[in-house]
N, C-alpha and C positions, 0 to 999 in steps of 0.2 A: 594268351596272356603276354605282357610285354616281357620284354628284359628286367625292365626295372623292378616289375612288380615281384618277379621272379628272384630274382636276389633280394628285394625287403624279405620276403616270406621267406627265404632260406636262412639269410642273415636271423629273423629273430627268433630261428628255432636251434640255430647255433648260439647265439645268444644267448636263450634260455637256458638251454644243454651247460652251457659255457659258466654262465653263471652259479646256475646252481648246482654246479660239479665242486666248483670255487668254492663255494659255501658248504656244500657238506664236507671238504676235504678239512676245512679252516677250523669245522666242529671238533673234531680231534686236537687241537693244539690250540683250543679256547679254553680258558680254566671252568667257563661252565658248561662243560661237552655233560660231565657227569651228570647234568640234570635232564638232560631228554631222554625221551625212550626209546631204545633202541629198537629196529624194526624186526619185528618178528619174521620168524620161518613160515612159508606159504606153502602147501601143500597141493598136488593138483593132480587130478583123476583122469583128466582127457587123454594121455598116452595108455588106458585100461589100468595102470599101475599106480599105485600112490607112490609118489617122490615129491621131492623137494622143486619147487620150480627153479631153482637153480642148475640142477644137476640135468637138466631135462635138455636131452639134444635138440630143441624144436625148438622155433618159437610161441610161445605160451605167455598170455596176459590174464590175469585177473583183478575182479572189481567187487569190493565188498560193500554192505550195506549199506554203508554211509554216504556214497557216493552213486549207489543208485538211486536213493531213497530219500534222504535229507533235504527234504524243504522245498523237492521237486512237485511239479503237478502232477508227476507220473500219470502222463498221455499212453506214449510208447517207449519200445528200448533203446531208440535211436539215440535216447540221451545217456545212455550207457554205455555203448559202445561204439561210439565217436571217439569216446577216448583211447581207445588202443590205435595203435599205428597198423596199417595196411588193411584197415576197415573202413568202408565205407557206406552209412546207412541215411537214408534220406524217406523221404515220403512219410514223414511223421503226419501229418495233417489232413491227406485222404486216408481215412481208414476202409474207406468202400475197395479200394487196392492193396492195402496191408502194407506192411513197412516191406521197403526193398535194399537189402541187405547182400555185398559185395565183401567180398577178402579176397586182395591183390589182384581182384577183377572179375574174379569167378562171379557170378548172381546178379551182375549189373545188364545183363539180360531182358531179366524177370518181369513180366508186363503183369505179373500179380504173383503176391506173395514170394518166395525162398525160393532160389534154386542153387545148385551149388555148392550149398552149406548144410550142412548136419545138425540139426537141432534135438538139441537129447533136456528133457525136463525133470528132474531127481532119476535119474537112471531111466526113465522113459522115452523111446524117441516117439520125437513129435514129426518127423522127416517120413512121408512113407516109402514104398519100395520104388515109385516109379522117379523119384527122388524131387517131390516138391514138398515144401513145408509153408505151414503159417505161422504166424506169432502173435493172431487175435488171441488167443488162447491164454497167455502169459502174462498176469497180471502184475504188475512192475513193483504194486506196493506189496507183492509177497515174493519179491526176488530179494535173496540175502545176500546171492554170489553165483559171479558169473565168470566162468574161463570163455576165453579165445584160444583153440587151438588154430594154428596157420600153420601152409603148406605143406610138404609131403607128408609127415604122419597123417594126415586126414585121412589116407588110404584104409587107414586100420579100422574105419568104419562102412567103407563100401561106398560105390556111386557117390562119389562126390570128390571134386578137385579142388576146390575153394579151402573148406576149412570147416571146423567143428566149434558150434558154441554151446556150452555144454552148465545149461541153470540148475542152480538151485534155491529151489523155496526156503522156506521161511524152517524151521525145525523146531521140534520141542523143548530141546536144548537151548532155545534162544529167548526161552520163558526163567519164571514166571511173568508173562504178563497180558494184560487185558488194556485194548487200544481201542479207542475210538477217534479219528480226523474226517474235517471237513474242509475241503478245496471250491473256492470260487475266481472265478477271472474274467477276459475279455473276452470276449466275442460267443457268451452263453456258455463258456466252461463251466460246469458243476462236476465234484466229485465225492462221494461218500465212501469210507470204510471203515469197518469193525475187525478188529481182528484179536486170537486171544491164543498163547501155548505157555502150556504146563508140562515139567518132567515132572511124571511121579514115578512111587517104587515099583521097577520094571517095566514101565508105560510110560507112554506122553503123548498130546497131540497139538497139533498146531492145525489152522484156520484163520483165511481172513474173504470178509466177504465184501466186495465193492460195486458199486454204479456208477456210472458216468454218462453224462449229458453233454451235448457240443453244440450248440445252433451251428456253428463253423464260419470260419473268416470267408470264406466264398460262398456265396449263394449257389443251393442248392447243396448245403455241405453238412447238413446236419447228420447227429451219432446218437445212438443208447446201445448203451450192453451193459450186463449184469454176470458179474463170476464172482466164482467160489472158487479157492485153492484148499485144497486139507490135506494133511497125514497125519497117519498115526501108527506109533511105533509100541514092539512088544518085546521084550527078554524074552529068550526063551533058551534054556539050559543055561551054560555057564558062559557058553560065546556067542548063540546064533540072536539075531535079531530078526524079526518081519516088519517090513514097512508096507502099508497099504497109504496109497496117493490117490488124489483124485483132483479132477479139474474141471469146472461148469463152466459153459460159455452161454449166452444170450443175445443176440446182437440182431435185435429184430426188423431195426428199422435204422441203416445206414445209405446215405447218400452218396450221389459220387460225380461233383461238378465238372469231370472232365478235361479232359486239356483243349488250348486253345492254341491258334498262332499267334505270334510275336505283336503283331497289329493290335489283336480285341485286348490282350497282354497288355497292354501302354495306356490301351484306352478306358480299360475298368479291372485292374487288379483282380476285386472282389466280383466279378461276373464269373458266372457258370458258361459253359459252352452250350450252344443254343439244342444241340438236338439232345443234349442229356435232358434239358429239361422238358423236350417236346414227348422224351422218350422215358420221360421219368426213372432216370438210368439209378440201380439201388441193389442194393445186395440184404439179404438177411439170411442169419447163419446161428446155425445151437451146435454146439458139441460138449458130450458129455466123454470125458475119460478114466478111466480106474485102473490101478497097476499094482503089482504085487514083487515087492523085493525083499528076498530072502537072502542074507549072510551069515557064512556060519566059517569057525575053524576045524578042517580035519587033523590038524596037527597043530606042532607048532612051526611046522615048516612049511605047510600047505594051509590056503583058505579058498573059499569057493563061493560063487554068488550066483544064484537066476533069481530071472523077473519073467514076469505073464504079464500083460495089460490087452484091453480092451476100448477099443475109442469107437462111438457114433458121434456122424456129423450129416447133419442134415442142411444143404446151402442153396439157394436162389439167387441169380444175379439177374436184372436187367440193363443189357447193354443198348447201348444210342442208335442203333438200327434196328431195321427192322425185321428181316431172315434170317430167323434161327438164333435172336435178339434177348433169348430168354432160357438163362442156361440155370440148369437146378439136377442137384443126384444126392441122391441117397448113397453112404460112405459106412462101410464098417471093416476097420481096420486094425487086427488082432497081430499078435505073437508072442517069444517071446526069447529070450535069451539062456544058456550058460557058460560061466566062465571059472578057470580055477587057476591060483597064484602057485607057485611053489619057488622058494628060498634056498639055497644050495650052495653048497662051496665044490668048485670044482677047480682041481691042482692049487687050491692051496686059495683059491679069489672069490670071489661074491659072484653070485649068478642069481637073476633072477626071471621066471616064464610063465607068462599066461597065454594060455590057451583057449579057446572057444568056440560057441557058435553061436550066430543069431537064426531067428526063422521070422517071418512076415510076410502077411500079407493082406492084399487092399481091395476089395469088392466095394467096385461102383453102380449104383444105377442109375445110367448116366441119361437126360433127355434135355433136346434143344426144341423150343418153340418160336413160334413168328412172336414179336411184339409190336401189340398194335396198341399205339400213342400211351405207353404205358400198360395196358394189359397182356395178359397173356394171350396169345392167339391158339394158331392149332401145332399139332405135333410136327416136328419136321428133322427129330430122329430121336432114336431110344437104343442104348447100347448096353451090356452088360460088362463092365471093363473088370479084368482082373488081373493083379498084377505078384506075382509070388518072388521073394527075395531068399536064397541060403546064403548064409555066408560061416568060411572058415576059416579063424586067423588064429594067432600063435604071433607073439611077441617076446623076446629077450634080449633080455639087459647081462653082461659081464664083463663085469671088472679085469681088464687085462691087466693095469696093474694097480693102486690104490689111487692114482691121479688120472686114470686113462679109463673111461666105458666105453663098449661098446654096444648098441643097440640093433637088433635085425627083424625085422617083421616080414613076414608074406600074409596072405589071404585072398581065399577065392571066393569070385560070387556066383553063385547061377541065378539070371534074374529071366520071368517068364510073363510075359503081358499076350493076354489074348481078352480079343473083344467078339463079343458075340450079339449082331446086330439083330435088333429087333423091330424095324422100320425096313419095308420095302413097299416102294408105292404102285410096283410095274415091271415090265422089261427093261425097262430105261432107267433103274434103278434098282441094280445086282445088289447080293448079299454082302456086304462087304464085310462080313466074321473074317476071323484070322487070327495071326499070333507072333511073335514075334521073341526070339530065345535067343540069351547073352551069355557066355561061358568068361571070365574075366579074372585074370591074376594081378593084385598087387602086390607090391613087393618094397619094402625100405629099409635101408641101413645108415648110419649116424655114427658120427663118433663124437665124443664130449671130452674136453684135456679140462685138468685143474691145474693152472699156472703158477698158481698161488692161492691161499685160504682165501675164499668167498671169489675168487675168482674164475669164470670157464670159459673155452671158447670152444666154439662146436663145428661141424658137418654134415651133412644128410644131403640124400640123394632118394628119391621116390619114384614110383609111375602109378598113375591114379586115371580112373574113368568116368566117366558121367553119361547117364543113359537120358536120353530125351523122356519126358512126362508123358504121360496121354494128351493131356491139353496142348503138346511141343509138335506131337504125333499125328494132330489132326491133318488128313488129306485137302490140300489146296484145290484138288481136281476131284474131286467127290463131297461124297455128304456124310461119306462116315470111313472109319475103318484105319485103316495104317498110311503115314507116309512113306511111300516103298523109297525114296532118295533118300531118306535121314536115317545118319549114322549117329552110334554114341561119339562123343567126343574125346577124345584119351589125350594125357600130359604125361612127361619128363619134369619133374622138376629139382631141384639142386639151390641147395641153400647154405651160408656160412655164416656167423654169427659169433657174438661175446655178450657178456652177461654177468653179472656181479654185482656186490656190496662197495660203496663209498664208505669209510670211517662208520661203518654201520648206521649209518643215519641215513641212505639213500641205496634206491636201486638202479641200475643202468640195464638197456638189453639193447642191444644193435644186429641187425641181420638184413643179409646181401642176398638176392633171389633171382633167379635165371630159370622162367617156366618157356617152354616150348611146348604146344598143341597143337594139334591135329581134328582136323574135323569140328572145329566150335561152332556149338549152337548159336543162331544169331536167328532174330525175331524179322520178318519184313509182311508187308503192309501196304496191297497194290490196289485197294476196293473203297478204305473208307471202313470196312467192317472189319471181319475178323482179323488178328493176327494170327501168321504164319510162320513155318521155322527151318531154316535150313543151313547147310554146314560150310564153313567159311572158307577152307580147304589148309590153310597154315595159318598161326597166329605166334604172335612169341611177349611172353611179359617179363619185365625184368626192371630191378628197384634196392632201394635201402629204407628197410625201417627201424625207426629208433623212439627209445623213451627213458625218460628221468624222471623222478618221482623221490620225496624226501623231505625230511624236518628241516625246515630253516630254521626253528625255533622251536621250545618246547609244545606252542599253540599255532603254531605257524606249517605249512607241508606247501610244496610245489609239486605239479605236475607237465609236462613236456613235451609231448610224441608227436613225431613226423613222419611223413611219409613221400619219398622223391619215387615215381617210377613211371614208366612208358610201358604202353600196351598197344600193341600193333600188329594189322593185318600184316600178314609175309605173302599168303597169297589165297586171293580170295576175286573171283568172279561168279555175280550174285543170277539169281533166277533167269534177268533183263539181261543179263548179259554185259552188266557195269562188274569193271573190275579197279577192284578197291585195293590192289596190294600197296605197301607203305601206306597207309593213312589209318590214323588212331583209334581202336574203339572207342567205338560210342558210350558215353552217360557217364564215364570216366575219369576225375578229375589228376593231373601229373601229381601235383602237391596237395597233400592237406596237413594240415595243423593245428596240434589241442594243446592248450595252454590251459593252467588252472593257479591260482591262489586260494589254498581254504586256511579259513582261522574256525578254530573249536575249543571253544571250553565248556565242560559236560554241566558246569554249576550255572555257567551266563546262557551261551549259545551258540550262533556260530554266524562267519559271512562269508561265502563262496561266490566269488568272480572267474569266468571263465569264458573262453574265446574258442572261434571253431574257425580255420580258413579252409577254402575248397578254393583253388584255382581254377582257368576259365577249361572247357571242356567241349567235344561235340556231341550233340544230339543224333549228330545221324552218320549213318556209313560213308559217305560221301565228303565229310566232315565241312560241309557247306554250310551248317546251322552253328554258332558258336555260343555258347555261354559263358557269360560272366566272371568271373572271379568272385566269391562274396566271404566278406569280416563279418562273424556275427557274434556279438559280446551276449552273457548273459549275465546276471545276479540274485543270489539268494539272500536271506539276513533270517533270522530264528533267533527268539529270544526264550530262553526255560525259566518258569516260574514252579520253582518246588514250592510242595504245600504236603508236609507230613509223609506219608506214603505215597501221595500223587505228586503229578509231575504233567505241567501242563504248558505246552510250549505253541505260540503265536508263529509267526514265517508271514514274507511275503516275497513274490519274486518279479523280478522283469526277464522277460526274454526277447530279442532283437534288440539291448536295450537303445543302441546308435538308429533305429529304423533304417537300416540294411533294406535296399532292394535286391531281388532274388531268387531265384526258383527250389522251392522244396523239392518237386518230382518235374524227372523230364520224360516222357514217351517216348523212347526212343524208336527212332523210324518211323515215326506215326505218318497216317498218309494226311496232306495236303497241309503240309508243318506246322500240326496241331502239337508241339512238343513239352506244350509250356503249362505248369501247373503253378500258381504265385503262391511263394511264400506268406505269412501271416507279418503285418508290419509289428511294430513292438505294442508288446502284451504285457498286461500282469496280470499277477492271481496274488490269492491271500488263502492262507489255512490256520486252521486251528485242532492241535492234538491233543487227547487228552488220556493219560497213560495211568495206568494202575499196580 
């Protein structure tokens, strides 16, 4: 990216910052400050404890319903969490790849689905032990609220350096009501769902069930799937509660047009790349999951919570080649958790300690076939992967003195992957069973000052691991079994930050980051077929994230977040024997920036404009391949038509609405700079809900 473009983008997120700092300070010494609402207290679970997201020495964002869900086409969650600062989520548009989800750089790896990040679904994690996750599962029109955990605390959940995004569904609480909407748009979008929760006396449940159809802007890019989200909740005594969750997936018949190079790129946007479709490249996938959460109080100074769940996922991909082109296993992935709080005053201060453990674990049966032109061919390996996680951590919080916390965590993990191979064709093709065992301490402390009322500013310091996947673990020099060179990847990380209220009418949060790793996983790609993964040797990430948010008016709110930071090889010579030290990872962007104007009136309706910038970026190690810079504006409008007890409200939206050219998903490293997957040009849809 230029200089120039470089300072626009910085300029108008000072700007914005600038501005509407101005404005909500101005709200307090307007004579009509007294008519807005002031912003309520946010509450947030990801550090294991409930506090105040103020008081929280981490950086923590959250996003509530309205802004997940309002008058969106709810595709995927990239449209949600774009808006927090040090997030970066792209590939909304191949769902045959899943969305690819990065914080401060960790997961921008991922040649399919999560890594790096922790994904926890109403107290369930959706993340399994060898630390890959998906988010086909997550159906956006029953997400109510979503945290962003970043940086070192992440530790507090094991194998993962990135960060913790931590949903929740839709609740009973959030009844009475019975929903039905229907979503249509460009390029064969259709979307249906039903959805209905009721609290009653000591029970309630909540349910919403949806489909979706996509021909898709690129050929070869068609979608279906079908989910169910549900829970249901029970009193039981005078404090415990049970929640049982569940979550249905369908996704029988998804496509996957591919990446291409720069050339076929320019020449036909909406082309697929030619051997997907010679190799009818597709994935089709079901998971069914159920969990069980129980909270109850042992006192009034202790309370205590476990969960059990249970998840089968049964998946099939066909990739564009043709050895071993044909990947599909059998998945059941059980555990379950407990944890307890206890409340204390020690010499006179506030303390407070949770404790616990998780257990899980992930039996695959894993097998790779030839694909010939589209079919399946013959076996060319069958493994039985298992992967077992403990984990033991213990967090507290005290008060050293009523303006000063302090926070310290540890926790251990033992994580144990052994595959037990079921394919030998010969002598020339050994057993390749084995096993692979991780012993792993993390460890953080924080401190949080209050400078003043609704004011903090904070510190922390962490060390955090990430174990390679099975899919990360596959042997370059074999056909099955372990790669004997690849290590987990381990961080340092150190962060400073501030945080506060404006004249109660706005929030701010700002935070400084200096991660140092060892050992990064990095994806390469020397055939054409499979990717490979091996360790970079030093890397170092380091940035400023910030965000404003707030009433300009009583119908009026702004939104703001940016993000400045540089991620860089320190030293790194790859498989070939290329050494990459100083030069940037890949798929990366330096800057981004979310900008929003919403107007809302619960009796009219509402209209949301809103902008995303990614600065220009490399594709590849080498950083030979360069990407764009791309502006991309969206808009919503939603008109409410009450009628007695109903309430039935129209939406229509644009998205690219400038026709931005762009790349949704890049491949990084892809071999013969296939890296490019095209963005959709501008779209609309139109829905209609109808509320009871």
């Amino acid at each position: 990216m230029n200089k120039t473009k470089r300072i626009s983008a910085a300029a108008f997120a000072v700007a914005a910052v600038g501005c509407s700092s101005a404005h909500a300070q101005s709200i307090v010494d307007n004579d009509t400050a007294g008519s807005l609402g002031a912003l309520a207290p946010i509450q947030v679970e990801s550090l294991r404890l409930s506090t105040d997201v103020l008081t929280t020495p981490a950086a923590v964002d959250v996003t509530e319903a309205k802004d997940i869900q309002q008058g969106r086409a709810k595709a995927q969650l990239d449209s949600a969490l774009n808006r927090t600062p040090g997030v970066y989520a792209n590939n909304g548009s191949n769902f045959a790849q899943n969305l690819r989800v990065s914080i401060r750089g960790f997961g921008a790896r991922s040649a399919f689905g999560v890594r790096g990040v922790r994904v926890l679904v109403d107290g369930i994690p959706e993340t399994l032990p060898d630390g890959q996750a998906q988010t086909d599962t997550i159906d956006l029109g029953a997400v109510e609220r979503l945290e962003v955990l970043r940086g070192p605390f992440s530790a507090l959940y094991g194998n993962a350096t990135g960060g913790v995004i931590n949903v929740t569904t839709t609740t009973p609480a959030s009844g009475p009501v019975d929903r039905a909407e229907l979503t249509a748009g460009s390029f064969g979008y259709r979307r249906e769902e039903v959805s209905s929760a009721r609290q009653l006396d000591g029970w309630g449940y909540a349910i919403t069930a949806s489909q979706l159809d996509l021909d898709g802007y690129r050929e070869h890019g068609k979608v279906k799937k079908q989910q169910i989200t549900g829970k249901l909740e029970k009193d039981l005594g005078a404090t415990g509660k049970l929640r049982l969750v569940t979550r249905i997936l369908d996704a029988p018949d998804t496509l996957d047009p591919g990446g291409v190079d720069i050339d076929t790129a320019r020449a036909n946007r909406r082309g697929a790349r030619d051997a997907n479709i010679a190799f009818d490249s597709r994935q089709s996938a079901s998971q069914q999951t159920v969990g069980l959460v129980y909270e109850d109080q042992l006192s009034e100074q202790q309370s205590w919570q476990a969960n059990a769940f249970y998840s089968q996922r049964d998946f099939i991909q066909y990739l564009p080649f043709e050895g071993g082109g044909v990947v599909g296993y059998d998945r059941d992935f059980f555990g379950g958790g407990l944890q307890t709080t206890r409340f204390d005053d020690f010499f006179g201060r506030e303390n407070q300690l949770v404790a616990g453990v998780d257990v899980q674990i992930q039996q695959d049966d894993r097998q790779r076939f030839g694909n010939d032109n589209g079919d399946r061919g013959g076996l060319e390996l069958a493994e039985d992967q298992t992967a077992t996680s403990i984990g033991v951590f213990a967090q507290n919080v005290f008060s050293i003195t009523p303006d000063l916390d302090l926070t310290t965590g540890v926790r251990y993990d033992y994580l144990d992957f052994d595959i037990d191979d079921n394919f030998e064709t010969g002598p020339d093709d050994p057993d390749d069973s084995g096993g692979r065992a991780y012993h792993e301490v993390s460890a953080n402390a924080g401190l949080s000052y209050a400078w003043r009322d609704g004011q903090r500013v904070y510190a922390n310091i962490a060390n955090a691991f990430e174990s390679p996947t099975f899919t990360e673990f596959a042997n370059p020099n074999g056909n099955g079994g372990f790669n004997d060179n690849l290590d987990p990847q381990k961080a340092v990380q150190y962060e400073i930050g501030a945080k506060g209220s404006i004249a109660d009418r706005a929030r701010y949060q700002i935070s400084a980051f200096w991660i140092d790793v060892r050992d990064e996983l990095v994806v390469f790609n020397n055939s054409g077929e499979r990717d490979f993964f091996e360790n970079s040797g030093k890397s170092r990430r380091k940035g400023i994230e910030a965000k404003l948010s707030g009433n300009l008016t009583q119908d009026l709110s702004a939104t703001a977040a940016y993000t400045l930071a540089n991620y860089e090889y320190r030293r790194f010579t790859d498989v070939n024997g290329n050494s990459f030290a100083g030069q940037d990872l890949p798929g990366l962007p330096e800057e981004t920036l979310f900008g929003e104007l919403a107007w809302r009136r619960a009796d009219i309706g509402y209209a949301v404009l809103d902008m995303r910038y990614a600065s220009s970026f490399f594709a590849d190690n080498a950083n030979t391949a360069k990407i764009d810079n791309a502006w991309i504006f969206n808009g919503r409008v939603g008109k409410t038509i009450p009628s007695a007890d109903e309430k039935i409200t129209v939406y229509v939206g644009v998205d690219n609405i400038f026709d931005e050219v762009y790349f949704d998903n890049i491949r990084i490293n892809a071999f013969g700079g296939r890296y490019y997957e095209p963005a959709p040009d501008r779209s609309f849809y139109a829905g209609l809900a109808y509320e009871l």
